[in-house]
C-alpha positions in Angstrom: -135.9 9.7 40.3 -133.8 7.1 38.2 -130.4 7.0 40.1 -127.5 5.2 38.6 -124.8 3.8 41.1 -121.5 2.4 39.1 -117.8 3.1 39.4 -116.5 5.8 36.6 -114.7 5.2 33.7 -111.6 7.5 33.3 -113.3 9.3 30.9 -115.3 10.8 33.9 -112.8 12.3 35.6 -113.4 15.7 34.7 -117.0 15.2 35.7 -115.8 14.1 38.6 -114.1 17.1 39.4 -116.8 19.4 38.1 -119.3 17.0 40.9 -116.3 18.0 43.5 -116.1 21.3 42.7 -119.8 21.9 43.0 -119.8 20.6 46.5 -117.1 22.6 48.0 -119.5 25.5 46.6 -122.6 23.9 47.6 -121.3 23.2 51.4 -119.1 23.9 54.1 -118.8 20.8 55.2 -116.4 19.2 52.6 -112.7 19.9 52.6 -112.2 22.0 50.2 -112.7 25.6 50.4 -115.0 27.0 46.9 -113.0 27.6 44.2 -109.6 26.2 46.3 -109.7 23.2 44.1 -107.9 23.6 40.7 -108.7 22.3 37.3 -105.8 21.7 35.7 -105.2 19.0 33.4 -102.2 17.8 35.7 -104.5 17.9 38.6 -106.9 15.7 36.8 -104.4 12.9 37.1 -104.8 12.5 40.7 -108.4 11.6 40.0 -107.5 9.4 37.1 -105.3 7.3 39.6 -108.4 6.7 42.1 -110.4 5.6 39.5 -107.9 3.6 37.8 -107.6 1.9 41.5 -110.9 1.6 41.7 -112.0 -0.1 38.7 -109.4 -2.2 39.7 -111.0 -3.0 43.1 -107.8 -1.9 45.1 -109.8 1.0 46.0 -113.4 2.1 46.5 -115.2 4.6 44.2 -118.9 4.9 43.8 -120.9 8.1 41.4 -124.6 8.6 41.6 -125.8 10.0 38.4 -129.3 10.9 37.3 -129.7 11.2 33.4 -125.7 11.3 32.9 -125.7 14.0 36.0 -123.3 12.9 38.1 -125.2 14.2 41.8 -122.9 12.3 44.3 -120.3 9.8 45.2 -118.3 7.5 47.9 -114.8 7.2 47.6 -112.6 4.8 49.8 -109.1 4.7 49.9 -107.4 1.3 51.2 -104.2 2.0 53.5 -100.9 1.7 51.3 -98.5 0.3 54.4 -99.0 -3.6 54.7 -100.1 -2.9 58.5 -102.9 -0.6 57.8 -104.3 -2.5 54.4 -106.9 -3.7 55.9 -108.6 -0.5 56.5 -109.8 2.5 54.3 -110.4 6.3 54.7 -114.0 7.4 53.1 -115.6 10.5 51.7 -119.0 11.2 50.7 -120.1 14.2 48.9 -123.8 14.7 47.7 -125.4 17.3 46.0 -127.4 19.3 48.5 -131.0 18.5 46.5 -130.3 14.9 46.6 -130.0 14.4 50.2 -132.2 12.3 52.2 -133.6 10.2 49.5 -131.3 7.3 51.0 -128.5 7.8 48.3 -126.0 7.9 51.3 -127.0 4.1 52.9 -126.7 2.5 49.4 -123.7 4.1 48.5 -122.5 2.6 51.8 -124.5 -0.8 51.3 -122.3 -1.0 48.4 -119.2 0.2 50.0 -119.9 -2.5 52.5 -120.2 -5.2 50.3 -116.8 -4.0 48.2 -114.8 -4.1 51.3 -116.1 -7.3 53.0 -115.0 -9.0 49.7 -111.7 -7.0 49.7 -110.6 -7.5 53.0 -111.4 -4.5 54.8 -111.8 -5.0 58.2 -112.2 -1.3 59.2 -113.8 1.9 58.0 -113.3 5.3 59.0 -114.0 9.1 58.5 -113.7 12.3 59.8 -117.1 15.1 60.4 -117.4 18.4 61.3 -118.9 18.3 64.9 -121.8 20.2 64.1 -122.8 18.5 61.1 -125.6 16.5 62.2 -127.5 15.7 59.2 -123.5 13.3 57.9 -123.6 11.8 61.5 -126.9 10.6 61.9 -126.3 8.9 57.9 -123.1 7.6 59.8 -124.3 6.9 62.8 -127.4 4.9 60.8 -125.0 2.8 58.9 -123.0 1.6 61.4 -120.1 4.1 62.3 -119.3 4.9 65.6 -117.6 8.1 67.5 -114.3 7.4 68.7 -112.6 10.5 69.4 -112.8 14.1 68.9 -110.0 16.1 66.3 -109.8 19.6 68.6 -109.5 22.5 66.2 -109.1 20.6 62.8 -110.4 22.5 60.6 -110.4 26.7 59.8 -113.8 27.8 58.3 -115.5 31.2 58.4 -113.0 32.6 61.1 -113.3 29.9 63.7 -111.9 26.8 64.4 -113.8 23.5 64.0 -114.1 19.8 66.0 -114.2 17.1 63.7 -115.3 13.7 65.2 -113.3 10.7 64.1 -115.6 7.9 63.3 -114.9 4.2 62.2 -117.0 1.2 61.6 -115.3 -2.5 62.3 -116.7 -5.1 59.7 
């Protein structure tokens, strides 16, 4: 397997999308529900932003591609008010045939290493409760439970606990 870990170009963000898109039809566990994300070319521009930021370095955004596939990515979002700029929200989406084949701990090697030289002090992200397979990868890399979100999400019918984890640098 010859993986390729780099922060897209804006060019990209379209496969970006598509890579979103497939895991919200891949998985339950991502926000999105399938086909609830929409491609237009005015929602594209959200995407452009977080890569503009993060080629920047103001924020975090790592793609996995095999062979010009894109097959997973990290993104981190620093906090916008002065008092919470030292901290950033993550998600992690990879493709389903590409997990555990330790894509997930370099991703957050590198997301490491991007915010001890940015000034992040603190890392955090939300989990469905009964996705085990996302907290034992956080759990593995440093991330702790600190509280439970009662009721947080709506999928198939029922209502789902999301643990809130965080990881101090």
């Amino acid at each position: 397997m010859n993986l390729t870990y780099r922060t897209p170009k804006q060019k990209e963000a379209d496969n970006l999308w598509q890579l979103m898109n497939q895991l919200d039809n891949e998985t339950q566990s991502m926000m999105y529900e399938p086909d609830e994300r929409e491609k237009l070319s005015s929602r594209l521009q959200p995407l452009q932003a977080i890569i503009a930021r993060a080629n920047k370095k103001i924020d975090f955004l790592e793609v996995v591609s095999e062979d010009c596939k894109l097959v997973g990515y990290l993104s981190a979002e620093r906090g916008k008010p002065r008092r919470i700029q030292h901290s950033a929200y993550i998600v992690i989406g990879i493709l389903f045939d590409y997990q555990g084949k330790g894509i997930g701990s370099k991703l957050f090697h590198d997301l490491d290493k991007w915010a001890r030289d940015n000034a992040i002090k603190r890392l955090e992200l939300t989990v469905m409760q009964d996705n085990v397979a996302a907290q034992h990868l956080y759990t593995k890399n440093g991330f702790i439970i600190e509280g439970i979100r009662k009721c947080s999400m709506f999928v198939n019918g029922r209502y789902i606990n999301e643990y809130y984890m965080a990881k101090i640098l």
